[in-house]
PDB file with SEQRES, HELIX, SHEET and CRYST1 records, atoms N, CA, C and O in Angstrom:
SEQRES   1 A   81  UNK UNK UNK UNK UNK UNK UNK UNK UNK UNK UNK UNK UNK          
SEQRES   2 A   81  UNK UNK UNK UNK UNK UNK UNK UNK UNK UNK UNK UNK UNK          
SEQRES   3 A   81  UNK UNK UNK UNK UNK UNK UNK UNK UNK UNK UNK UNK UNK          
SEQRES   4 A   81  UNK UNK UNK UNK UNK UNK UNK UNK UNK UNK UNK UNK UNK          
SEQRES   5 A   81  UNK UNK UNK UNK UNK UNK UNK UNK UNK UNK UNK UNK UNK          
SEQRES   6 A   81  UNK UNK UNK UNK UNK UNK UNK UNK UNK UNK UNK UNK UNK          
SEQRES   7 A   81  UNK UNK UNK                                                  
HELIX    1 AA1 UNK A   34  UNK A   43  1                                  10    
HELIX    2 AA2 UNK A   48  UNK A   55  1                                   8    
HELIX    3 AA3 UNK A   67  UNK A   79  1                                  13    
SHEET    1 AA1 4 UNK A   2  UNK A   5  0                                        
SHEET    2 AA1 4 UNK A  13  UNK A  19 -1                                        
SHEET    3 AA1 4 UNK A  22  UNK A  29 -1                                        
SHEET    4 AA1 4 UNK A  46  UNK A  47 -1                                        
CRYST1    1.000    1.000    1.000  90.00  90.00  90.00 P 1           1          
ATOM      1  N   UNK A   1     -19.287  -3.309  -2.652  1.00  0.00           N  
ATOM      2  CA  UNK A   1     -18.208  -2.625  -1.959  1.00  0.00           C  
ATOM      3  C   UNK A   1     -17.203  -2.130  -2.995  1.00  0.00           C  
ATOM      4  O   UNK A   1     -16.744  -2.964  -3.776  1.00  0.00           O  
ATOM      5  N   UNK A   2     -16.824  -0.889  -3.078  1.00  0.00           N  
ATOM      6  CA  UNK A   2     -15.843  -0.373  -4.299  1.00  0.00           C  
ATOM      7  C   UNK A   2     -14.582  -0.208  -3.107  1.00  0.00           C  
ATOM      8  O   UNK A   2     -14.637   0.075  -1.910  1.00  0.00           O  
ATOM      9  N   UNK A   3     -13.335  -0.550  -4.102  1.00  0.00           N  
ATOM     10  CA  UNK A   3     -12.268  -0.699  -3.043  1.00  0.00           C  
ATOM     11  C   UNK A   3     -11.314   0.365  -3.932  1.00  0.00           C  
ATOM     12  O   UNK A   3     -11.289   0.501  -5.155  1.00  0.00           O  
ATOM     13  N   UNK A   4     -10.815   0.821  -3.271  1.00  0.00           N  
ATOM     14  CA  UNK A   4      -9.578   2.193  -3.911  1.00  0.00           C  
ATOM     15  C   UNK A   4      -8.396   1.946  -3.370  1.00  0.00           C  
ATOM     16  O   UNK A   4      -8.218   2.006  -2.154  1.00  0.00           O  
ATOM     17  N   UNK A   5      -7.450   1.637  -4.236  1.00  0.00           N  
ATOM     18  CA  UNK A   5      -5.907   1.511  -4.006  1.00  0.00           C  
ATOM     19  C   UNK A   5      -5.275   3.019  -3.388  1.00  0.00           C  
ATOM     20  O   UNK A   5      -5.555   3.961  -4.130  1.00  0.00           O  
ATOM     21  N   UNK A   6      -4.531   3.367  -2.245  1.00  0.00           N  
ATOM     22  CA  UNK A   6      -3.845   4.854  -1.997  1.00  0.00           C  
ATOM     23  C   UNK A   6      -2.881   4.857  -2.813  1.00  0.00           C  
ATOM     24  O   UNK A   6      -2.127   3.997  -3.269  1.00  0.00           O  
ATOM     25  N   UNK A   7      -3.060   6.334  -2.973  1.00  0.00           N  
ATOM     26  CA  UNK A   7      -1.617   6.406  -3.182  1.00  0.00           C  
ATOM     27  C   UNK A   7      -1.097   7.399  -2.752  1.00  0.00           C  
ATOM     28  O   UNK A   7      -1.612   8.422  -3.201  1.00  0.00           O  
ATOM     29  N   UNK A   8       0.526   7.712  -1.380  1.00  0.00           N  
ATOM     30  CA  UNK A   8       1.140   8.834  -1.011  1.00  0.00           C  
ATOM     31  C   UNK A   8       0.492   8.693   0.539  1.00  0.00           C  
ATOM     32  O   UNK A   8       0.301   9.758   1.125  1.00  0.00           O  
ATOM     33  N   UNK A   9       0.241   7.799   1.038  1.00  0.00           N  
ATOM     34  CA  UNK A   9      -0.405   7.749   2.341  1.00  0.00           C  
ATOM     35  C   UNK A   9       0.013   6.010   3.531  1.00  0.00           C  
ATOM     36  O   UNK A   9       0.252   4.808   3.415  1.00  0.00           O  
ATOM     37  N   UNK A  10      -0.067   6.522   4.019  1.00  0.00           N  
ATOM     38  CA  UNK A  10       0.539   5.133   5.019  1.00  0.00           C  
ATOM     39  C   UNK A  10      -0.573   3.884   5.248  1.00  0.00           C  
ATOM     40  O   UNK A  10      -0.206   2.776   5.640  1.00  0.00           O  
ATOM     41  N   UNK A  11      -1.977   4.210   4.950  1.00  0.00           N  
ATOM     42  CA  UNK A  11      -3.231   3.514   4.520  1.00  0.00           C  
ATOM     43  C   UNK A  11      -3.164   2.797   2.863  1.00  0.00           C  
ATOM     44  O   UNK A  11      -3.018   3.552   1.902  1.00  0.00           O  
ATOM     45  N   UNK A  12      -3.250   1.727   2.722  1.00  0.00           N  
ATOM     46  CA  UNK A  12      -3.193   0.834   1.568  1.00  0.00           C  
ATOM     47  C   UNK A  12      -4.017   1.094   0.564  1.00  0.00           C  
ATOM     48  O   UNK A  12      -3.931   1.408  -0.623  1.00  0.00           O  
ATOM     49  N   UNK A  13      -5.157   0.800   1.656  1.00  0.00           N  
ATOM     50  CA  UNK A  13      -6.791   0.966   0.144  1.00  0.00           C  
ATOM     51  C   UNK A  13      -7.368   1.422   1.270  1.00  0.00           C  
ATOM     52  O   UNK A  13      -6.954   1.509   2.426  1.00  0.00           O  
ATOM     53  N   UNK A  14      -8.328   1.684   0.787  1.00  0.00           N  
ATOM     54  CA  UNK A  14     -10.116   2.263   0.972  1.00  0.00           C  
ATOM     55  C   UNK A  14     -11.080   1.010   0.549  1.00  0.00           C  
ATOM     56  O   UNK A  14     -10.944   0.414  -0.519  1.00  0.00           O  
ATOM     57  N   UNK A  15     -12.049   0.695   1.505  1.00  0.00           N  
ATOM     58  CA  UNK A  15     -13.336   0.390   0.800  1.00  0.00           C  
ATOM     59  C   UNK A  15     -14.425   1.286   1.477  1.00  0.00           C  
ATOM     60  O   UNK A  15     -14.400   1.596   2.668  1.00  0.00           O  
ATOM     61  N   UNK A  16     -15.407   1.674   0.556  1.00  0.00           N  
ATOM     62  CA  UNK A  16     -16.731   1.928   0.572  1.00  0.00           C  
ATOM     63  C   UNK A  16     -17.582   1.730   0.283  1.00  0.00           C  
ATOM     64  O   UNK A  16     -17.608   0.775  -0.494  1.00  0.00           O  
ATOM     65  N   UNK A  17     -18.855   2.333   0.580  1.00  0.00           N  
ATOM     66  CA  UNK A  17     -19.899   1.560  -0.174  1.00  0.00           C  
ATOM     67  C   UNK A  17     -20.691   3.410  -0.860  1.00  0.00           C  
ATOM     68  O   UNK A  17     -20.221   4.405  -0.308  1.00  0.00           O  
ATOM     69  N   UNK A  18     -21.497   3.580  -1.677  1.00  0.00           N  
ATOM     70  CA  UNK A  18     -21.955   4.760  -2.703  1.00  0.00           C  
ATOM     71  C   UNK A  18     -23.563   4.320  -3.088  1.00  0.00           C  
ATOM     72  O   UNK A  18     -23.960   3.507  -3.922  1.00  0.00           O  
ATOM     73  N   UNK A  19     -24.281   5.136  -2.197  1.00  0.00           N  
ATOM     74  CA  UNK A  19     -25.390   4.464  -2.575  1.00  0.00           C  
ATOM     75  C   UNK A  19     -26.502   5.987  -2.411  1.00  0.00           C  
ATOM     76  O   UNK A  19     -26.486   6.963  -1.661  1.00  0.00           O  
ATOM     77  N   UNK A  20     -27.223   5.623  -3.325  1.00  0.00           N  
ATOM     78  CA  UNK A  20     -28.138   7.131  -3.582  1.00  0.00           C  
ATOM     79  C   UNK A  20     -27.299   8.359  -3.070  1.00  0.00           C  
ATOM     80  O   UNK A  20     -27.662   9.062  -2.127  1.00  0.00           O  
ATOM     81  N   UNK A  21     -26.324   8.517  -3.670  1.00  0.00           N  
ATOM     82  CA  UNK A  21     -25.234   9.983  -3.152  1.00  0.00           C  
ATOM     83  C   UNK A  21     -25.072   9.744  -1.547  1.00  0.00           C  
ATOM     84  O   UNK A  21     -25.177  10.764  -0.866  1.00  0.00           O  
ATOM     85  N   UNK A  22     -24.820   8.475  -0.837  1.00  0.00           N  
ATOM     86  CA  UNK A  22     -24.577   8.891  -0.024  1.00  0.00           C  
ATOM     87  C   UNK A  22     -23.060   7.880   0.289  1.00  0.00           C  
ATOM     88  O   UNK A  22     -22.622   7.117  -0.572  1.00  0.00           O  
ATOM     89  N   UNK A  23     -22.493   8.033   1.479  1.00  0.00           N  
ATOM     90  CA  UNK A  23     -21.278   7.348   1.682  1.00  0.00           C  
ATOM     91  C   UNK A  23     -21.420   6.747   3.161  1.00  0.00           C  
ATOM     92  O   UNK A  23     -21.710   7.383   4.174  1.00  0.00           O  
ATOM     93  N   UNK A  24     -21.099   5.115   3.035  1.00  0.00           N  
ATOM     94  CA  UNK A  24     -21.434   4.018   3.833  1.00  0.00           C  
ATOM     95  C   UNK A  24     -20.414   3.009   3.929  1.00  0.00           C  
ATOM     96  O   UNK A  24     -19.826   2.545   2.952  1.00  0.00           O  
ATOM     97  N   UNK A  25     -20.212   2.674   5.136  1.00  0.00           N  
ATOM     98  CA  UNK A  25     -18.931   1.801   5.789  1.00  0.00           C  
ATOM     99  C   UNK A  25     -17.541   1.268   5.026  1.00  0.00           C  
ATOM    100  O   UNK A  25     -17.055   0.238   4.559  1.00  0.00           O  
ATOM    101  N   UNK A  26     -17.166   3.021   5.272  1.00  0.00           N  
ATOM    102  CA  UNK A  26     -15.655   3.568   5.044  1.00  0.00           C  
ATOM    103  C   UNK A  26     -14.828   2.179   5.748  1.00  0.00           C  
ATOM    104  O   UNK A  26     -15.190   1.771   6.851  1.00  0.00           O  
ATOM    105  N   UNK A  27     -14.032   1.710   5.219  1.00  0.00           N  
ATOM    106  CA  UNK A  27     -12.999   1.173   5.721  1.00  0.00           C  
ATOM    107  C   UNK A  27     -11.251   1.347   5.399  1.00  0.00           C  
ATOM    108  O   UNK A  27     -10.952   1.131   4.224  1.00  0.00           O  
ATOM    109  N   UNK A  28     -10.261   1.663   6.202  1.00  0.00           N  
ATOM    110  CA  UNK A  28      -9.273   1.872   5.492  1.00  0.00           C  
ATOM    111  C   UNK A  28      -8.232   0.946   6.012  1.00  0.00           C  
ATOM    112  O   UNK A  28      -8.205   0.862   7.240  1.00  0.00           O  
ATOM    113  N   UNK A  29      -7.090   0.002   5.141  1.00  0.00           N  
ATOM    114  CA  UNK A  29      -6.665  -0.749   5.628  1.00  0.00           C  
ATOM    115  C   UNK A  29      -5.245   0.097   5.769  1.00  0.00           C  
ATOM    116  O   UNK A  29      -5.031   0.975   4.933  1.00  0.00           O  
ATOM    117  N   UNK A  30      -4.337  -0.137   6.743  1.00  0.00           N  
ATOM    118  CA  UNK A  30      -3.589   0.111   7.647  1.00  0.00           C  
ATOM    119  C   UNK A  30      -3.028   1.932   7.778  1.00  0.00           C  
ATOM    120  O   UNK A  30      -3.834   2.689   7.237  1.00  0.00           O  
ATOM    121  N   UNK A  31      -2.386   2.300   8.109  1.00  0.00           N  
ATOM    122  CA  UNK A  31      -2.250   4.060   8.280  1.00  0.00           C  
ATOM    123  C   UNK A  31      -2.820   4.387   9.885  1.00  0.00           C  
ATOM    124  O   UNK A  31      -2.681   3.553  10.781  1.00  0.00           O  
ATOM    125  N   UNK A  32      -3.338   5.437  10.059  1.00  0.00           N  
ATOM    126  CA  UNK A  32      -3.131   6.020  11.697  1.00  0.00           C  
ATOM    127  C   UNK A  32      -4.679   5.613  12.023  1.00  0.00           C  
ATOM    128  O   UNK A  32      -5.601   6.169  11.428  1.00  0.00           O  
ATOM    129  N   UNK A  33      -4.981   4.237  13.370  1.00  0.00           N  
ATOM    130  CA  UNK A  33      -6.148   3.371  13.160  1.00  0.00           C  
ATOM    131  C   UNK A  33      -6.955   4.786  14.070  1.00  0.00           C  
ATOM    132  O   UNK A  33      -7.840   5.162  13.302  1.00  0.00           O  
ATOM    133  N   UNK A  34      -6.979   5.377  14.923  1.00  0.00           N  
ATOM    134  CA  UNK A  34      -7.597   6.109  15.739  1.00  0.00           C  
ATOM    135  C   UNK A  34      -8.279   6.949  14.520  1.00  0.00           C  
ATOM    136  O   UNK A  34      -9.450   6.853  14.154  1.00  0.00           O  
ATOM    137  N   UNK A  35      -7.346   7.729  14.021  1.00  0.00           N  
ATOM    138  CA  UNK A  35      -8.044   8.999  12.983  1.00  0.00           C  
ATOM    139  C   UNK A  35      -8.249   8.513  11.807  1.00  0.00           C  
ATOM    140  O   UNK A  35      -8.272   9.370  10.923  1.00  0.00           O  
ATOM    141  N   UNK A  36      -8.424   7.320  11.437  1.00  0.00           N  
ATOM    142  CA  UNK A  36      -9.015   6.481  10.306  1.00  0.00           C  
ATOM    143  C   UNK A  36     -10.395   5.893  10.715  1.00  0.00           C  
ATOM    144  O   UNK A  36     -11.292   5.925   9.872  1.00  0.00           O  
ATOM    145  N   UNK A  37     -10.660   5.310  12.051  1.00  0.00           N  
ATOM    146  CA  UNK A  37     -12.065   5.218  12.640  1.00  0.00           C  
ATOM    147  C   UNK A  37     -12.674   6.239  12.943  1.00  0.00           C  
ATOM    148  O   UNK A  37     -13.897   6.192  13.073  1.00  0.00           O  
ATOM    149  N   UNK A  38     -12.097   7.199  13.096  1.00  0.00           N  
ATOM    150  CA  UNK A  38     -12.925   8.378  13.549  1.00  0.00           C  
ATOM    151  C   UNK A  38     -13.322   9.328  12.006  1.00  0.00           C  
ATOM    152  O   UNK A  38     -14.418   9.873  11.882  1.00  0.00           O  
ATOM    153  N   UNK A  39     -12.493   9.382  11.173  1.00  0.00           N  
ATOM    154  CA  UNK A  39     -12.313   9.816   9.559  1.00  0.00           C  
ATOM    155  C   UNK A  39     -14.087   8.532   9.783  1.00  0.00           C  
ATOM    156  O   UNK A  39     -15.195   8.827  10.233  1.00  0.00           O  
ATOM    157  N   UNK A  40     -13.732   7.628   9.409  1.00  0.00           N  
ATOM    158  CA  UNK A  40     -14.664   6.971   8.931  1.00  0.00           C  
ATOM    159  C   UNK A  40     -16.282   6.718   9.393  1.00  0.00           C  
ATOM    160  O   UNK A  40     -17.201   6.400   8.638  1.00  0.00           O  
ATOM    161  N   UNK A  41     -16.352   6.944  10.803  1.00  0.00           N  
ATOM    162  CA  UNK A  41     -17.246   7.176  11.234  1.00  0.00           C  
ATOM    163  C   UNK A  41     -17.977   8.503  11.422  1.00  0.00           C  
ATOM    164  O   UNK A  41     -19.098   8.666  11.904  1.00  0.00           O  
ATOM    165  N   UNK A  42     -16.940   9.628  10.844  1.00  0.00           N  
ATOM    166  CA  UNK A  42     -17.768  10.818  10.356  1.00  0.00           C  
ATOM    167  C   UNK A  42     -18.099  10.906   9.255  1.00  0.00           C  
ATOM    168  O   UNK A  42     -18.798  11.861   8.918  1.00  0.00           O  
ATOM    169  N   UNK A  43     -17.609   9.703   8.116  1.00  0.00           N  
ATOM    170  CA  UNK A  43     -17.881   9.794   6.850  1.00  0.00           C  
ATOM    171  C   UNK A  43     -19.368   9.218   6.785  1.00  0.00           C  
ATOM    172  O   UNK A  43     -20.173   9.628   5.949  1.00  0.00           O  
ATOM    173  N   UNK A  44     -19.524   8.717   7.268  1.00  0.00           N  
ATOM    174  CA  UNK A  44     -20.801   7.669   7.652  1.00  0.00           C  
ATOM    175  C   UNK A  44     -22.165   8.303   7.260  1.00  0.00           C  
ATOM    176  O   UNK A  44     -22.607   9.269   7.882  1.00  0.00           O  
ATOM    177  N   UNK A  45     -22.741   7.804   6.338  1.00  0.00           N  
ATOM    178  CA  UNK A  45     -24.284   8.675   5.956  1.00  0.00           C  
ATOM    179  C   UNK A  45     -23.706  10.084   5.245  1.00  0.00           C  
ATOM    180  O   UNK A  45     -24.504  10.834   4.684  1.00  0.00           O  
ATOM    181  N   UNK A  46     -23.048  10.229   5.270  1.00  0.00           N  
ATOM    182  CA  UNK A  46     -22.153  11.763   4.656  1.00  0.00           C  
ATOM    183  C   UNK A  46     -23.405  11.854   2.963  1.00  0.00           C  
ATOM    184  O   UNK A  46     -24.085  10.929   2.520  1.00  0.00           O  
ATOM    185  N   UNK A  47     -23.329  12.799   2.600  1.00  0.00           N  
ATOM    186  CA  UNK A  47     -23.595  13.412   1.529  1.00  0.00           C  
ATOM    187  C   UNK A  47     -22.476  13.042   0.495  1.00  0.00           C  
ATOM    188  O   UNK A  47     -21.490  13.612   0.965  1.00  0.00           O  
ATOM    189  N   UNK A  48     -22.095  12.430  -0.606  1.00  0.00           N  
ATOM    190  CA  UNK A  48     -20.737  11.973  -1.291  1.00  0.00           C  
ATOM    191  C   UNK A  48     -20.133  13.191  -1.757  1.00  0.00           C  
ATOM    192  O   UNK A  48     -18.921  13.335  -1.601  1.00  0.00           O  
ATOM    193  N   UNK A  49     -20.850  14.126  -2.333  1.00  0.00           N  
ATOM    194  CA  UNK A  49     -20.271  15.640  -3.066  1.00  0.00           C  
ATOM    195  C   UNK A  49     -19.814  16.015  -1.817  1.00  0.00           C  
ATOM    196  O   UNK A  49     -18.588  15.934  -1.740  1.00  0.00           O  
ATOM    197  N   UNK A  50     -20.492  16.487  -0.576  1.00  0.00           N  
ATOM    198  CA  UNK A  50     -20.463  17.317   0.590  1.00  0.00           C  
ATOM    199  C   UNK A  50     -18.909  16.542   0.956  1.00  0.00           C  
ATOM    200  O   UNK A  50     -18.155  17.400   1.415  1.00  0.00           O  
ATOM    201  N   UNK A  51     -18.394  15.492   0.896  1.00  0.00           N  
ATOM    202  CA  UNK A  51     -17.298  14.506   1.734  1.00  0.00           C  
ATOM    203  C   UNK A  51     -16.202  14.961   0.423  1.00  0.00           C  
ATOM    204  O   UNK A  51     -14.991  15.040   0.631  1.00  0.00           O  
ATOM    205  N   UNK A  52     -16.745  15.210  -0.780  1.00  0.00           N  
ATOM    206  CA  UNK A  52     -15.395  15.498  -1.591  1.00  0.00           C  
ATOM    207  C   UNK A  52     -15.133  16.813  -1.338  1.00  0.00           C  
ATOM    208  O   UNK A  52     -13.953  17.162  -1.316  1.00  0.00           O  
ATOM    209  N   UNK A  53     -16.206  17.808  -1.097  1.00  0.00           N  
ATOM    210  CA  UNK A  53     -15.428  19.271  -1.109  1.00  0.00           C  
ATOM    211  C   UNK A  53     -14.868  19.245   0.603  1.00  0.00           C  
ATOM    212  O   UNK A  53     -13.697  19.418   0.942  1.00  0.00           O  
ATOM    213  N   UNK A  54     -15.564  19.089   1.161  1.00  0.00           N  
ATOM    214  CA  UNK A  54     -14.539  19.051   2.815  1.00  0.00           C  
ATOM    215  C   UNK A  54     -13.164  18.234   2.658  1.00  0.00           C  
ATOM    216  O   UNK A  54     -12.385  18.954   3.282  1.00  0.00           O  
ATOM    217  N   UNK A  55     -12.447  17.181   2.197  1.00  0.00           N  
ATOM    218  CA  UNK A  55     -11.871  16.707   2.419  1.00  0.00           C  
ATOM    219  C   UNK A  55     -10.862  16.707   1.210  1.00  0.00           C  
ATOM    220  O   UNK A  55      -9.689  16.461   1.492  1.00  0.00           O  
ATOM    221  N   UNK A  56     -11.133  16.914   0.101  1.00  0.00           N  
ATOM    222  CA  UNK A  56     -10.529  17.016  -1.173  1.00  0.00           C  
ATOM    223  C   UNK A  56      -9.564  18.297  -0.687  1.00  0.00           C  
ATOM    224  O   UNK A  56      -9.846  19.415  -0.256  1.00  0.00           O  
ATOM    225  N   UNK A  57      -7.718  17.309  -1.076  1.00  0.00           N  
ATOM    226  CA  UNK A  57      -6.954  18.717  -0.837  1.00  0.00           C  
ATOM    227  C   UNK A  57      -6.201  18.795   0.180  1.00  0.00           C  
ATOM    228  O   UNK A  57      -5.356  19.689   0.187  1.00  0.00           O  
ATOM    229  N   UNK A  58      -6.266  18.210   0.905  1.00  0.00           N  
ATOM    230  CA  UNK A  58      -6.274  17.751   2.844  1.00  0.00           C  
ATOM    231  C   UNK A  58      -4.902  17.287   2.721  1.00  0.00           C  
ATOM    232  O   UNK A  58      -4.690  16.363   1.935  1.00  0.00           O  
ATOM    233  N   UNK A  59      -3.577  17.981   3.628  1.00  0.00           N  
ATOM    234  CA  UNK A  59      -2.547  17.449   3.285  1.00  0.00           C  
ATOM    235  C   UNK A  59      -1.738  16.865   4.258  1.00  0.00           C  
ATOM    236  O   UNK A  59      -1.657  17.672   5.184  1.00  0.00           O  
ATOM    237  N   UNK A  60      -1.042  15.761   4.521  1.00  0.00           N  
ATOM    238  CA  UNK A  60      -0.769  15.301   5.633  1.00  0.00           C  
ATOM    239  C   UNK A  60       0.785  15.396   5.500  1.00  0.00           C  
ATOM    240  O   UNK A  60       1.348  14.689   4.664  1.00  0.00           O  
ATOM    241  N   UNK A  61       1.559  16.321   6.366  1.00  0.00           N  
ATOM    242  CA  UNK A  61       2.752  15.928   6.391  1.00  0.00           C  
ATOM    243  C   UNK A  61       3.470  16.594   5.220  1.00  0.00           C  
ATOM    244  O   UNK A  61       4.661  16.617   5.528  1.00  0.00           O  
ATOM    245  N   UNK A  62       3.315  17.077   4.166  1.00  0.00           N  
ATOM    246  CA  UNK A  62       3.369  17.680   3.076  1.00  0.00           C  
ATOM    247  C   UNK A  62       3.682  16.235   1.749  1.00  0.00           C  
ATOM    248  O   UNK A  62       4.621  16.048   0.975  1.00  0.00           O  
ATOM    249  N   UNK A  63       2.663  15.616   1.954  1.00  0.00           N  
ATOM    250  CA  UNK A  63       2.669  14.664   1.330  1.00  0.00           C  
ATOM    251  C   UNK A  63       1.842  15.286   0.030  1.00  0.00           C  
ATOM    252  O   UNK A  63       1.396  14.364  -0.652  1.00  0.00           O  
ATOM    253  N   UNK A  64       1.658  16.027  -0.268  1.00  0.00           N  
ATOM    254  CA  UNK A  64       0.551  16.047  -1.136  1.00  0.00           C  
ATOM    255  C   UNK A  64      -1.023  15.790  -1.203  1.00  0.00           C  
ATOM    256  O   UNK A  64      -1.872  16.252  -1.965  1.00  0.00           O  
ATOM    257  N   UNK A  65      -1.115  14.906  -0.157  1.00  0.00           N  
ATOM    258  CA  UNK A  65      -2.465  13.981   0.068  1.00  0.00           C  
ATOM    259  C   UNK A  65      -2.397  13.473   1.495  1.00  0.00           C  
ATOM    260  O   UNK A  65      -1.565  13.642   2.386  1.00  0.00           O  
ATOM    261  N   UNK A  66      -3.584  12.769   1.428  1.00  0.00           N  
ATOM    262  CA  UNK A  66      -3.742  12.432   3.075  1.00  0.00           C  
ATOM    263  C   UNK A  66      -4.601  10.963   3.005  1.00  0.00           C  
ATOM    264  O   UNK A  66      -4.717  10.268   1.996  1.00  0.00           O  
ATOM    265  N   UNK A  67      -5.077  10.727   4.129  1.00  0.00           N  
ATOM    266  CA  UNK A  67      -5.914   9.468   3.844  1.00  0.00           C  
ATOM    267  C   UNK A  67      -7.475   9.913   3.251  1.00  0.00           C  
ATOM    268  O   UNK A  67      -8.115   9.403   2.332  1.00  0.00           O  
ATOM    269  N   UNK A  68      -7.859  11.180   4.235  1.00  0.00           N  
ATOM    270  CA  UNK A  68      -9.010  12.098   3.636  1.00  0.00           C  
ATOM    271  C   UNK A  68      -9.111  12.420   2.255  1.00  0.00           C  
ATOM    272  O   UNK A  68     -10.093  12.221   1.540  1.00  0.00           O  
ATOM    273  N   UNK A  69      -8.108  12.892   1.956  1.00  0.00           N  
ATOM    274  CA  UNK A  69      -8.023  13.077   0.460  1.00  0.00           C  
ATOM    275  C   UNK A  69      -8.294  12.295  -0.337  1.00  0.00           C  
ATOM    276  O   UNK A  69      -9.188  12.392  -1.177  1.00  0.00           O  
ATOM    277  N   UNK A  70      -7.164  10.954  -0.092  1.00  0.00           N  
ATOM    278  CA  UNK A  70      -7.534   9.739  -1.070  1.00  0.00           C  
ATOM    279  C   UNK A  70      -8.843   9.642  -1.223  1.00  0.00           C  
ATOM    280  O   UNK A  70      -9.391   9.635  -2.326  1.00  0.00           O  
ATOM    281  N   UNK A  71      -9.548   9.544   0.089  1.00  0.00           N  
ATOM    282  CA  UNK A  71     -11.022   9.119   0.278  1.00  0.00           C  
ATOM    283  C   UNK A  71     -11.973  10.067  -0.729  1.00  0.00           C  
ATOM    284  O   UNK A  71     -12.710   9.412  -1.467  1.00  0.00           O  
ATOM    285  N   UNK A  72     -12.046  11.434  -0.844  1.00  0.00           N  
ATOM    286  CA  UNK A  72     -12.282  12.243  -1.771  1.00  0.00           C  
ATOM    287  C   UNK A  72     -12.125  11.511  -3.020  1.00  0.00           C  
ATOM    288  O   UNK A  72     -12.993  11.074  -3.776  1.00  0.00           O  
ATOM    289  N   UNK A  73     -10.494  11.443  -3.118  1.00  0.00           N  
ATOM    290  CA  UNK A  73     -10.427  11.123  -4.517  1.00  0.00           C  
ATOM    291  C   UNK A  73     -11.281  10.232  -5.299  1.00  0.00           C  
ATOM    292  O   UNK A  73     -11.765  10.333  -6.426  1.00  0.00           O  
ATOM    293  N   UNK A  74     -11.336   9.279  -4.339  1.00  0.00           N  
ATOM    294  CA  UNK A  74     -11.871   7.564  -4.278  1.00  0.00           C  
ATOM    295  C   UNK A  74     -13.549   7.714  -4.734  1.00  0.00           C  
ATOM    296  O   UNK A  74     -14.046   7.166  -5.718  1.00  0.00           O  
ATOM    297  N   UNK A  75     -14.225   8.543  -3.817  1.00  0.00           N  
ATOM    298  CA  UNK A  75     -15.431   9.518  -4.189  1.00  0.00           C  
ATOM    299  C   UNK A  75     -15.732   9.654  -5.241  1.00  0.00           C  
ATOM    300  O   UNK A  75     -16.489   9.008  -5.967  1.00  0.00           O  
ATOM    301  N   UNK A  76     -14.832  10.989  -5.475  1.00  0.00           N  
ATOM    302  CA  UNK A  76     -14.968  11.694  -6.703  1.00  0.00           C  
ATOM    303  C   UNK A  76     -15.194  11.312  -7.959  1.00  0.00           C  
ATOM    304  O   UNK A  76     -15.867  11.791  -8.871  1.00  0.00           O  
ATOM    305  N   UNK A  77     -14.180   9.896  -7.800  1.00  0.00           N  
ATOM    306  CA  UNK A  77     -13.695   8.753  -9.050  1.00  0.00           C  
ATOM    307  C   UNK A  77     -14.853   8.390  -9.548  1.00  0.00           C  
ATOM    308  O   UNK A  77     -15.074   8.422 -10.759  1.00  0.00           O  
ATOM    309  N   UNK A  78     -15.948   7.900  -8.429  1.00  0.00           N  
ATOM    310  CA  UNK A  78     -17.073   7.035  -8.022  1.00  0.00           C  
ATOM    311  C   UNK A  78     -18.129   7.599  -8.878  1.00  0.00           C  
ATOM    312  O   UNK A  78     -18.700   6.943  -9.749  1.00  0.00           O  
ATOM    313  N   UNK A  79     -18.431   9.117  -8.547  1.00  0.00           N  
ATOM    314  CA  UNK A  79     -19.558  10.166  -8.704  1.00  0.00           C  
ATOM    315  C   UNK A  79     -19.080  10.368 -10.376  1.00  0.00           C  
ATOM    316  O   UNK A  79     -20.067  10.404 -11.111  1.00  0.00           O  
ATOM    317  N   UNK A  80     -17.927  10.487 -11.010  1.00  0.00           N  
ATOM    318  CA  UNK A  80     -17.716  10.554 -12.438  1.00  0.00           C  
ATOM    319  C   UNK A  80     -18.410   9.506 -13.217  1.00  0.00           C  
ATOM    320  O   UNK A  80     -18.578   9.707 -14.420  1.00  0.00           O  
ATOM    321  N   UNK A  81     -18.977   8.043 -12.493  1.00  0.00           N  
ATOM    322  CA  UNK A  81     -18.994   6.758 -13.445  1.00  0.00           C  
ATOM    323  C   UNK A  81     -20.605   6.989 -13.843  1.00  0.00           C  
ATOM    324  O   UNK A  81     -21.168   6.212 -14.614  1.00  0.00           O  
TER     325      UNK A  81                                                      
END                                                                             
């Protein structure tokens, strides 16, 4: 399970799981629980590249970032190692 600290979002961390490019049981601890289960259960089996370009960028509130985003970021981080 790789866990990602937020940052700029009302959600704490991220965990996921990254397995043969794909993305598996998103979890995000606290932030908006409806559109964080639903975020996460569309992330589900996702393609990992395909989940960074849809969601990478995503701005909530003019925060800069979003919980989507982080999740990208969190990704992205992942797919660099």
């Amino acid at each position: 399970m790789i866990e990602y600290k937020t940052k700029g979002t009302c959600s704490k961390n991220i965990q996921f799981e990254l397995k043969d490019g794909k993305i598996s049981h998103v979890k995000f601890k606290d932030g908006c629980d409806g559109n964080l289960k639903a975020l996460s259960i569309m992330a589900e089996g996702m393609d990992a590249e395909e989940l960074v370009k849809k969601l990478k960028g995503v701005d909530c509130d003019g925060r800069g970032t979003s919980c989507g985003d982080q999740l990208a970021r969190a990704v992205e981080q992942q797919l660099a190692k």
